[in-house]
C-alpha positions as CSV (number, residue, x, y, z in Angstrom):
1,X,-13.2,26.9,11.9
2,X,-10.8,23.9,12.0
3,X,-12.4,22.5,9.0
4,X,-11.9,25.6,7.3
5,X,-8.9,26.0,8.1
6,X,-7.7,22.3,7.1
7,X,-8.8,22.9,4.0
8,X,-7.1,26.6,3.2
9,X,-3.8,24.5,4.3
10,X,-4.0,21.7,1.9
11,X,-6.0,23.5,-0.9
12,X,-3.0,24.4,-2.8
13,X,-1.0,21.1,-2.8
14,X,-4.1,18.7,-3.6
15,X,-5.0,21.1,-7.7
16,X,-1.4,21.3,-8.5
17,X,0.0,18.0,-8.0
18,X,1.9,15.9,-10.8
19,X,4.6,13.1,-11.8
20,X,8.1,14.6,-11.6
21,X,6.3,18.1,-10.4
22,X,3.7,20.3,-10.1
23,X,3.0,23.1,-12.1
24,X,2.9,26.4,-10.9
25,X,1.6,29.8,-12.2
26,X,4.1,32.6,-12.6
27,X,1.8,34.9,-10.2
28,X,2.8,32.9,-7.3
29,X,5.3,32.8,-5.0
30,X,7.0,30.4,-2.5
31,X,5.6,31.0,0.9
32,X,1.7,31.8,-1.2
33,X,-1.5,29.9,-0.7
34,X,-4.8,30.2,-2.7
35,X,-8.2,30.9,-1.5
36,X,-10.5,27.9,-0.8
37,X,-12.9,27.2,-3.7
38,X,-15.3,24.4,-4.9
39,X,-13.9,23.0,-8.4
40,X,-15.8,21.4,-11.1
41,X,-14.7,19.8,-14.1
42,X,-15.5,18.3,-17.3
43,X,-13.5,15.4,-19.4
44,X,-13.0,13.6,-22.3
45,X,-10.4,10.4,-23.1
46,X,-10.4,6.7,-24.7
47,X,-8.4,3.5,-23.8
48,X,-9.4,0.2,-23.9
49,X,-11.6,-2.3,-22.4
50,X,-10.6,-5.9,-21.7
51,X,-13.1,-9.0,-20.9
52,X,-12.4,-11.3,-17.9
53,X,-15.1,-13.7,-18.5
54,X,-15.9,-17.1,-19.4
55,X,-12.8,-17.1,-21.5
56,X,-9.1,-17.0,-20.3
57,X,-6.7,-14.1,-20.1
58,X,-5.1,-15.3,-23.9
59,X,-8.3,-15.4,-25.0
60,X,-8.9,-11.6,-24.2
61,X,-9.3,-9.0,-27.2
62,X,-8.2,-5.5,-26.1
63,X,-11.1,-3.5,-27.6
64,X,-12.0,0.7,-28.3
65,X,-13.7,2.6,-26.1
66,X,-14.2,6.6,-25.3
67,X,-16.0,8.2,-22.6
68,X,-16.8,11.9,-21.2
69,X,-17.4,12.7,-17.4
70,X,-18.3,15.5,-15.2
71,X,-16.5,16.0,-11.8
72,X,-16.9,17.8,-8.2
73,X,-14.2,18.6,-6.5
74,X,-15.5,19.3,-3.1
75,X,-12.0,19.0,-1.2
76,X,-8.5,18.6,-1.7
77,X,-8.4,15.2,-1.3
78,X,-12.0,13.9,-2.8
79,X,-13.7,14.1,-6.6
80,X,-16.9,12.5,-7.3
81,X,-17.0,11.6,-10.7
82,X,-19.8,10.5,-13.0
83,X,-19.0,9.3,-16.9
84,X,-20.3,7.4,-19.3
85,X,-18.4,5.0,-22.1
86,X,-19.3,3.7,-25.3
87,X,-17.4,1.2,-27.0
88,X,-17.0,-2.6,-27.4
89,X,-16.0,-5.9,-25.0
90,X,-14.7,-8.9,-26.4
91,X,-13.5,-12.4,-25.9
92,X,-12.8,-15.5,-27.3
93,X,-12.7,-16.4,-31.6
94,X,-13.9,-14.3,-33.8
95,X,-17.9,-15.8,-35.5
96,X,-16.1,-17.0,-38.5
97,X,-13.5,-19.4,-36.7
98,X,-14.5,-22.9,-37.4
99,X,-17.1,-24.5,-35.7
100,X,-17.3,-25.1,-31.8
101,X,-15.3,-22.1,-31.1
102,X,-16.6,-19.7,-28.2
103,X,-16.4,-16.0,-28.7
104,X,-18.3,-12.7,-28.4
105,X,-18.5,-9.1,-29.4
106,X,-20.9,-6.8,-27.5
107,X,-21.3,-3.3,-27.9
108,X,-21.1,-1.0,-24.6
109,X,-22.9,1.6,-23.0
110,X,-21.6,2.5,-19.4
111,X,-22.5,4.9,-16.6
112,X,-20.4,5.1,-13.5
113,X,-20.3,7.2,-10.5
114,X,-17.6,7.0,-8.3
115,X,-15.9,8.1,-5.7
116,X,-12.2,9.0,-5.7
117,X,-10.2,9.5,-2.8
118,X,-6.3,10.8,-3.1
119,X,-4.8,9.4,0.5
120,X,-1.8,11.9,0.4
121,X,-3.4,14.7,0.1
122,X,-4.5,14.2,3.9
123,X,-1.5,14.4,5.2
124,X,-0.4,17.9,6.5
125,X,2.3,19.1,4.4
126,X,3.4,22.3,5.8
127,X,7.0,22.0,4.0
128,X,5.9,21.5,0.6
129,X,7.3,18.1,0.5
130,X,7.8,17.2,-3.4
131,X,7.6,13.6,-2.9
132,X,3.9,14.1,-0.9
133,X,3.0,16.3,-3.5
134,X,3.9,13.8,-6.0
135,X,2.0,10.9,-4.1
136,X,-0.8,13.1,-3.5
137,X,-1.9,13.4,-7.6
138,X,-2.9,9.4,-7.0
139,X,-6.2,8.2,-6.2
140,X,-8.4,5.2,-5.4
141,X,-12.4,5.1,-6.4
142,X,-14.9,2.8,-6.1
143,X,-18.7,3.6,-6.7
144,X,-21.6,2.1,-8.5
145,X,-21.8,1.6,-12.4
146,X,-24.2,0.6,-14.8
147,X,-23.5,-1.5,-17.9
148,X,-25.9,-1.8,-21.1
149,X,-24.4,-5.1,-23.6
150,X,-25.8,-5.2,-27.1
151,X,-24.0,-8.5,-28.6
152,X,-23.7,-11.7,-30.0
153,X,-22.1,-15.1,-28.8
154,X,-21.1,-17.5,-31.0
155,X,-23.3,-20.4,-31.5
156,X,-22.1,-23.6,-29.4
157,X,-23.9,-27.4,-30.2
158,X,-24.3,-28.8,-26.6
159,X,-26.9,-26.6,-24.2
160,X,-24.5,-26.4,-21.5
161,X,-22.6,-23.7,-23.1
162,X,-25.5,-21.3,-22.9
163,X,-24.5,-19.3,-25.8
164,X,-26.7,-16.7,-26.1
165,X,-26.5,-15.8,-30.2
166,X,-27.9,-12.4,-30.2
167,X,-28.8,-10.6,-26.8
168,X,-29.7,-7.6,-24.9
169,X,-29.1,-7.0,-21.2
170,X,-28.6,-4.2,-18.4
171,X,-26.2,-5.0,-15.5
172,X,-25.1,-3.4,-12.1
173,X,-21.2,-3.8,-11.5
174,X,-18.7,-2.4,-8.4
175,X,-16.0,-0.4,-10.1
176,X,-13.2,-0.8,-8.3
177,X,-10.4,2.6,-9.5
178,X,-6.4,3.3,-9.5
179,X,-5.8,6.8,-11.4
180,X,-4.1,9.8,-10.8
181,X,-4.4,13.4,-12.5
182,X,-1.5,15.5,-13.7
183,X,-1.5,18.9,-13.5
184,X,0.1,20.4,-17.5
185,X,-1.4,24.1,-18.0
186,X,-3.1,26.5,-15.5
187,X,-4.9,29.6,-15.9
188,X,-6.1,31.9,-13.1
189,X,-8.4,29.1,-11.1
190,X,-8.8,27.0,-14.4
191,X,-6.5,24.1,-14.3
192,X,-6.4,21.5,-17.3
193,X,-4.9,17.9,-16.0
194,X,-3.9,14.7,-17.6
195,X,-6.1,12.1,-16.1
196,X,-5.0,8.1,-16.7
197,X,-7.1,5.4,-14.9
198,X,-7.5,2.3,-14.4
199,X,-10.9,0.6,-13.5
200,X,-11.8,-3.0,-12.7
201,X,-16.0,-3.5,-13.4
202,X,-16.8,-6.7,-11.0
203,X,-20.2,-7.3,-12.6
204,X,-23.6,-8.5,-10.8
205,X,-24.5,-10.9,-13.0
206,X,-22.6,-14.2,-15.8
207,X,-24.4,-13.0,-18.8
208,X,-22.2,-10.0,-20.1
209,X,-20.4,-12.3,-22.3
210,X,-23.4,-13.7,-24.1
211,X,-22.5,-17.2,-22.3
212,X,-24.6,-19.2,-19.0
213,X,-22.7,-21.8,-18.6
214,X,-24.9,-24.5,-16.5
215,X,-22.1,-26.7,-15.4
216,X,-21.1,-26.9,-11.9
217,X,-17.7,-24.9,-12.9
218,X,-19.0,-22.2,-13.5
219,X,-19.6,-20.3,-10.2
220,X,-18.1,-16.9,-10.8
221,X,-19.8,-13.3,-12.2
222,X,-18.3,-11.9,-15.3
223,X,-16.3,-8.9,-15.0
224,X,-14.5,-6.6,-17.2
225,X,-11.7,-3.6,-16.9
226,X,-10.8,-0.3,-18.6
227,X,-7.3,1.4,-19.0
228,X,-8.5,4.8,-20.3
229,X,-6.3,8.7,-20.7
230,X,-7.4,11.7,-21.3
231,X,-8.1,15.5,-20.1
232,X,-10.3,17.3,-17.4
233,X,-10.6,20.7,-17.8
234,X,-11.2,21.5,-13.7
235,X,-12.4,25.4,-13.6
236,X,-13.0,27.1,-10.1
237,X,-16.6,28.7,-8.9
């Protein structure tokens, strides 16, 4: 019963939360809360991936990428949410440069699952407080992901460079999430939300690059990082 009754309480504030304000349907009316329901979603969106590898932050290439997800909302204040990307990582000079010139281009598969938690939203908010309902549309995630490369490093002369020219590989990374969802059109128990979100991929492995460096320098895993936007459409059962 307490359960339950946490959750008919905070329900309301943690679906209709936004920057600047929440959106609210013209059936409702101050004083109003809605029934407790399980929420599912679906999404689409594109952004950017960034490499933090071998190579130094200058050295970066902001390349395309798009992804689709499916989400639970099983409380106010949690989403699980599993999505996959497709699109490209790279780093350094480009093949043609002029010789002895590190770089890579790799095409990307990605599945994640993660879990998102939205702090705010656990905070009893009896008031209607605009600044916790504000605070309550952000979230932090973290999860498991799984990362398929497909690419090609740039030759290098000396073996310690470990440039891997054309290569294949699978790799486990720890997605580490900032985001937050905006609530812009509602419909009976549909809602639509802007989602933007931020994810850091600390990878399990040095080879996403195409590069194994065997000096004694090189002790760190590669990693990698998304900035992504787009919609979920989040429909009530």
């Amino acid at each position: 019963m307490l359960f339950s009754s946490f959750s008919f309480r905070t329900l309301s504030r943690g679906v209709l939360l936004g920057i600047g304000l929440a959106y609210l349907s013209p059936e409702r009316t101050h004083g109003q809360t809605e029934p407790v329901t399980e929420h599912l979603g679906i999404s689409i969106g594109g952004g950017y991936t960034f490499s933090h590898t071998d190579f130094s932050w200058t050295n970066t290439i902001p390349s395309p990428v798009f992804r689709a997800g499916l989400h639970y909302f099983s409380l106010s204040f949690l989403e699980i949410s599993l999505d996959a990307q497709m699109g490209w990582l790279k780093g350094g000079k480009p093949a043609d440069a002029e010789a002895a010139q590190t770089g890579f281009k790799s095409r990307i598969t990605t599945l994640c699952l993660s879990f998102r938690l939205f702090p705010a939203a656990l905070a009893d908010n009896p008031g209607g407080d605009k600044v916790l309902k504000v605070l309550s549309s952000f979230y932090i995630g973290s999860g498991l992901g799984y990362l398929h490369n497909n690419g090609k490093a740039n030759p290098m002369p000396l073996r310690e460079y470990g440039a891997m020219n054309d290569y294949k590989n699978s790799n486990l990374y720890i997605p580490l999430e900032l985001g937050l969802n905006i609530p812009i059109a509602r419909q009976k128990k549909n809602l639509l939300l802007l989602n933007l979100n931020f994810r850091a991929g600390l990878c399990l492995s040095d080879e996403v690059d195409g590069y194994v460096p065997t000096v004694a320098a090189n002790q760190h895993n590669d990693a990698f990082s998304t900035l992504t936007a787009g919609v979920i459409y989040k429909f009530g059962l």
